[in-house]
PyMOL CGO cylinders between C-alpha atoms (Angstrom):
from pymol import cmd
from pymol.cgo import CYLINDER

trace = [
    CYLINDER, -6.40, -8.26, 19.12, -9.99, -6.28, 17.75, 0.3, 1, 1, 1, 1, 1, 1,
    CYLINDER, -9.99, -6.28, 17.75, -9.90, -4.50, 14.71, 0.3, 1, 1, 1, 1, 1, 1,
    CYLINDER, -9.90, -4.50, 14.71, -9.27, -0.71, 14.67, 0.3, 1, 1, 1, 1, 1, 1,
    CYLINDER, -9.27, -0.71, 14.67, -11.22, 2.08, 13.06, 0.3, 1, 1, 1, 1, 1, 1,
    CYLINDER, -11.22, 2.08, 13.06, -8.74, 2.38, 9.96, 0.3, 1, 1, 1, 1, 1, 1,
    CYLINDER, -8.74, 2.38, 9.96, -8.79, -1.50, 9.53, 0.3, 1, 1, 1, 1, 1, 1,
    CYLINDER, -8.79, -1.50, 9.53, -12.83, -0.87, 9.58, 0.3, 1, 1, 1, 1, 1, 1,
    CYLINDER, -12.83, -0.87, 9.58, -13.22, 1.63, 6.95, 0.3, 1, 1, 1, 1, 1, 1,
    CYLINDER, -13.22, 1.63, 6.95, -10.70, -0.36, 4.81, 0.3, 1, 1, 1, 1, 1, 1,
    CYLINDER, -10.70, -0.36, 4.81, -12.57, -3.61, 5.13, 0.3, 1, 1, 1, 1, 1, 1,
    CYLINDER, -12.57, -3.61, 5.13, -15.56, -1.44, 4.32, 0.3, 1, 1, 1, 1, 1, 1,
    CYLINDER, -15.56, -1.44, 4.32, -14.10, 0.03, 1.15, 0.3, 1, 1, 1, 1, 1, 1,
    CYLINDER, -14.10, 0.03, 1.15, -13.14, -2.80, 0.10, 0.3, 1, 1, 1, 1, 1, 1,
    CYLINDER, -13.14, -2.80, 0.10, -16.13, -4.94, 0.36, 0.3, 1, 1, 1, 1, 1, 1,
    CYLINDER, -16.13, -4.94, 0.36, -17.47, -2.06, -1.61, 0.3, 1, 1, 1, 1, 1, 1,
    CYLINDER, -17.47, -2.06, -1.61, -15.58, -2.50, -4.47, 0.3, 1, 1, 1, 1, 1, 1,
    CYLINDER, -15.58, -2.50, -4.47, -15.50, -6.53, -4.56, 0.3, 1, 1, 1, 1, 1, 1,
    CYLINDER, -15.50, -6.53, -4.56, -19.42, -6.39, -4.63, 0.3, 1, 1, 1, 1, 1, 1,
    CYLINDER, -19.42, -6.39, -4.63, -19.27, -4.09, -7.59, 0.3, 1, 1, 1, 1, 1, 1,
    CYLINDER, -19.27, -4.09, -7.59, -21.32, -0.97, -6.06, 0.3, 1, 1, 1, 1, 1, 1,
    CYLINDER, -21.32, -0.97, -6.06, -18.56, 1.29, -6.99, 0.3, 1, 1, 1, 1, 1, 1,
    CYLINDER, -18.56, 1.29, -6.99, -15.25, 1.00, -8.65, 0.3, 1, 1, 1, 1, 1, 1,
    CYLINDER, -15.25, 1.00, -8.65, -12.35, 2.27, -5.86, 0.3, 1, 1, 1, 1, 1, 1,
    CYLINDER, -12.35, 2.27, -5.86, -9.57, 4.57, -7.36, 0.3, 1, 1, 1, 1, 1, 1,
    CYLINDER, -9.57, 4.57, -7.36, -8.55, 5.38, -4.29, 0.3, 1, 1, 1, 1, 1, 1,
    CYLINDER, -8.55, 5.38, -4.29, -8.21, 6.45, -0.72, 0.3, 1, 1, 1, 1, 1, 1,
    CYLINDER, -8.21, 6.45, -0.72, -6.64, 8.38, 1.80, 0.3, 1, 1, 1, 1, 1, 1,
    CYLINDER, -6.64, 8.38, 1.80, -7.71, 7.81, 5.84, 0.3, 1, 1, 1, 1, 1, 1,
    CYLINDER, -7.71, 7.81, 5.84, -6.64, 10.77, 7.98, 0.3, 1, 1, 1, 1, 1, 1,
    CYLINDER, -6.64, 10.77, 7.98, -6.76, 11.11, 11.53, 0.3, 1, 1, 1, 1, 1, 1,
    CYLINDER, -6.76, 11.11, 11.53, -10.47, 12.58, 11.48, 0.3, 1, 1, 1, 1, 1, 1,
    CYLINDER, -10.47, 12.58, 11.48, -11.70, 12.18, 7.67, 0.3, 1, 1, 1, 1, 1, 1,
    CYLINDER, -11.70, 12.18, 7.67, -11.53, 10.19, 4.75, 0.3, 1, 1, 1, 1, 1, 1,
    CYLINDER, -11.53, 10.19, 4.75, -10.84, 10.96, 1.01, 0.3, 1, 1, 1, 1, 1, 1,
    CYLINDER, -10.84, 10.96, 1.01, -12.04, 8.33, -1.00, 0.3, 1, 1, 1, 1, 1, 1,
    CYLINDER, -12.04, 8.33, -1.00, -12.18, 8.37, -5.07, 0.3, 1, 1, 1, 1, 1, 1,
    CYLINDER, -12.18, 8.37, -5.07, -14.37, 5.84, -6.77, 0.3, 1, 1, 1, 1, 1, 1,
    CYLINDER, -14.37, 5.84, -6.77, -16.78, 5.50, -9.26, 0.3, 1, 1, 1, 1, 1, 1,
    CYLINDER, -16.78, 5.50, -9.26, -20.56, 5.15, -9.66, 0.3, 1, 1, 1, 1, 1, 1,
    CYLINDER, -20.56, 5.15, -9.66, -21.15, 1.57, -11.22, 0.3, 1, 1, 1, 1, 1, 1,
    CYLINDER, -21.15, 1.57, -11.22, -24.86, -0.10, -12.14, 0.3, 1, 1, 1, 1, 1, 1,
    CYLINDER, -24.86, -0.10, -12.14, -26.76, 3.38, -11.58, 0.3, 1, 1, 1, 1, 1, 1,
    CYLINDER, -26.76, 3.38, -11.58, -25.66, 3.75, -8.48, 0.3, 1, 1, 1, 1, 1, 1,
    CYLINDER, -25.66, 3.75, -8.48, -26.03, 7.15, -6.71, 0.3, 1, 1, 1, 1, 1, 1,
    CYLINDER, -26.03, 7.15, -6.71, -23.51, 8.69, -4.85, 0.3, 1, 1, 1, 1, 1, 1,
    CYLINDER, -23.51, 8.69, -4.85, -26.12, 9.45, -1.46, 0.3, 1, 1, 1, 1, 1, 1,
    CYLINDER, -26.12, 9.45, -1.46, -27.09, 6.11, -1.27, 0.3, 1, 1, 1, 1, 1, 1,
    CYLINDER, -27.09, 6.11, -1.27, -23.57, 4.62, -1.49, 0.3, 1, 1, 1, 1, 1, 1,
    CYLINDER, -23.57, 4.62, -1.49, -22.17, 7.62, 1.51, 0.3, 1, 1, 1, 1, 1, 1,
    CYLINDER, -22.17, 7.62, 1.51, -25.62, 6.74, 3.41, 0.3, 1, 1, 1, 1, 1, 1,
    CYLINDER, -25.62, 6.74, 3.41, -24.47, 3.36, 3.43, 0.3, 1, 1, 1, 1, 1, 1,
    CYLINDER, -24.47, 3.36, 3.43, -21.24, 3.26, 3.98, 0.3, 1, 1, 1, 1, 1, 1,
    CYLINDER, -21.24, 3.26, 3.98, -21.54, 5.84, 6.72, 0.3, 1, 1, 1, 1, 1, 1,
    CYLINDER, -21.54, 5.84, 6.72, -24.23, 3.43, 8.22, 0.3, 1, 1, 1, 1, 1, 1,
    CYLINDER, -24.23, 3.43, 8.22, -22.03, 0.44, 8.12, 0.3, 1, 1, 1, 1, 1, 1,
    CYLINDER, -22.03, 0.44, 8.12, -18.59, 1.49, 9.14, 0.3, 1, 1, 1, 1, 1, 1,
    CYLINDER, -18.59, 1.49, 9.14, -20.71, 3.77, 12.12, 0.3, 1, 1, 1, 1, 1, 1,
    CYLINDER, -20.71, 3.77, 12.12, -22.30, 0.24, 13.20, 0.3, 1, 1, 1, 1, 1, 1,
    CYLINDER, -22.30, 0.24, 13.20, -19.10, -1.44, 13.13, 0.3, 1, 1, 1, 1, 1, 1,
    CYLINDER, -19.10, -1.44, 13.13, -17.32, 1.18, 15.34, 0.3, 1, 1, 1, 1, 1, 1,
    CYLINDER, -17.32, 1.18, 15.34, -20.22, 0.84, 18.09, 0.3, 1, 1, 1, 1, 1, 1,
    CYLINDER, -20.22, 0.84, 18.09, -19.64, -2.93, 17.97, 0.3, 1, 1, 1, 1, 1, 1,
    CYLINDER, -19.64, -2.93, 17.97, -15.97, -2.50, 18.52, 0.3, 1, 1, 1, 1, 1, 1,
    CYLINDER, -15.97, -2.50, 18.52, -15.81, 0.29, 20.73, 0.3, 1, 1, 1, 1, 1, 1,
    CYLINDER, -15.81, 0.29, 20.73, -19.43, 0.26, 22.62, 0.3, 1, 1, 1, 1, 1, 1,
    CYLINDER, -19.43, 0.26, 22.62, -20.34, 3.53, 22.97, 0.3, 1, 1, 1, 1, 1, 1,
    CYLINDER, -20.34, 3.53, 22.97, -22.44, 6.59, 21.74, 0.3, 1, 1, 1, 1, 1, 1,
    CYLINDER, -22.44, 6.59, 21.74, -20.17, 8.91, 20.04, 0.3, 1, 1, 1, 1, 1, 1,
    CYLINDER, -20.17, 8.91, 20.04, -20.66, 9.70, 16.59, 0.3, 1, 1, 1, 1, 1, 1,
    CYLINDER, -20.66, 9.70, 16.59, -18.24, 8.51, 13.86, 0.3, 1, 1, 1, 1, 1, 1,
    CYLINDER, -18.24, 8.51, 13.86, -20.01, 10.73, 10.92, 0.3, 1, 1, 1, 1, 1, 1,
    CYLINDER, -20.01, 10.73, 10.92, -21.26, 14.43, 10.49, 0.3, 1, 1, 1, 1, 1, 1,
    CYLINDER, -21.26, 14.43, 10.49, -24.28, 14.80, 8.63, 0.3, 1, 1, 1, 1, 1, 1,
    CYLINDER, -24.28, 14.80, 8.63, -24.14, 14.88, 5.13, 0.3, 1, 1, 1, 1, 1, 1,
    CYLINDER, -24.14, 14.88, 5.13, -20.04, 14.46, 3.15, 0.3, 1, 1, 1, 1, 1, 1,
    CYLINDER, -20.04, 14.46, 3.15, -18.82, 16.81, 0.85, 0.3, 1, 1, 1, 1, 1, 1,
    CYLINDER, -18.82, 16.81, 0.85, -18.16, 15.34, -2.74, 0.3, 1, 1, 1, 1, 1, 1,
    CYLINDER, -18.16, 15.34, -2.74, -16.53, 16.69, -5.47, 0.3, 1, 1, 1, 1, 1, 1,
    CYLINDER, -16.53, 16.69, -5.47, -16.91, 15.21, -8.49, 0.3, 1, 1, 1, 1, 1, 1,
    CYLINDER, -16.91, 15.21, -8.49, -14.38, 14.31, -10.85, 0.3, 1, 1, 1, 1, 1, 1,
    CYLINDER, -14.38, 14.31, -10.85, -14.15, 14.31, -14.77, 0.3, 1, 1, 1, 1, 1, 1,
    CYLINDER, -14.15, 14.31, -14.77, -12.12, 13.07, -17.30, 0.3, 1, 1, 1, 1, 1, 1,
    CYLINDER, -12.12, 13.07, -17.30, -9.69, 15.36, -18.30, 0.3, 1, 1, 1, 1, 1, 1,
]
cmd.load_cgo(trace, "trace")
């Protein structure tokens, strides 16, 4: 049996974190968005690591399911979190 989308965006996350492009606190996968909490690592920005995940985890889908639809709306809305 194929992956599903949750099992994608997992995989995703995680290879993420074990290639050291962010560090993962955390994540939550609903049935039609994702809360993810990580952390900026080696200057990373936080639009290039969203354009790229969104690219990646989008590709994967069209793979799986071969079609058109769109997995991602433009642009994500971050909130950014301090030490308190």
């Amino acid at each position: 049996m194929g992956k599903n989308i949750p099992e994608l965006l997992i995989e995703s996350i995680k290879w993420f974190a074990d290639n050291s492009l962010i560090l993962n606190l955390g994540f939550v996968i609903m049935p039609d968005h994702l809360h993810w909490a990580f952390a900026l690592v080696r200057g990373e920005k936080l639009d290039n690591i969203m354009r790229r995940y969104k690219n990646c985890t989008a590709q994967k889908r069209k793979d799986l399911k071969d079609d058109d639809i769109r997995m991602w709306q433009k642009g994500c809305y971050d909130h950014l979190l301090r030490n308190v």
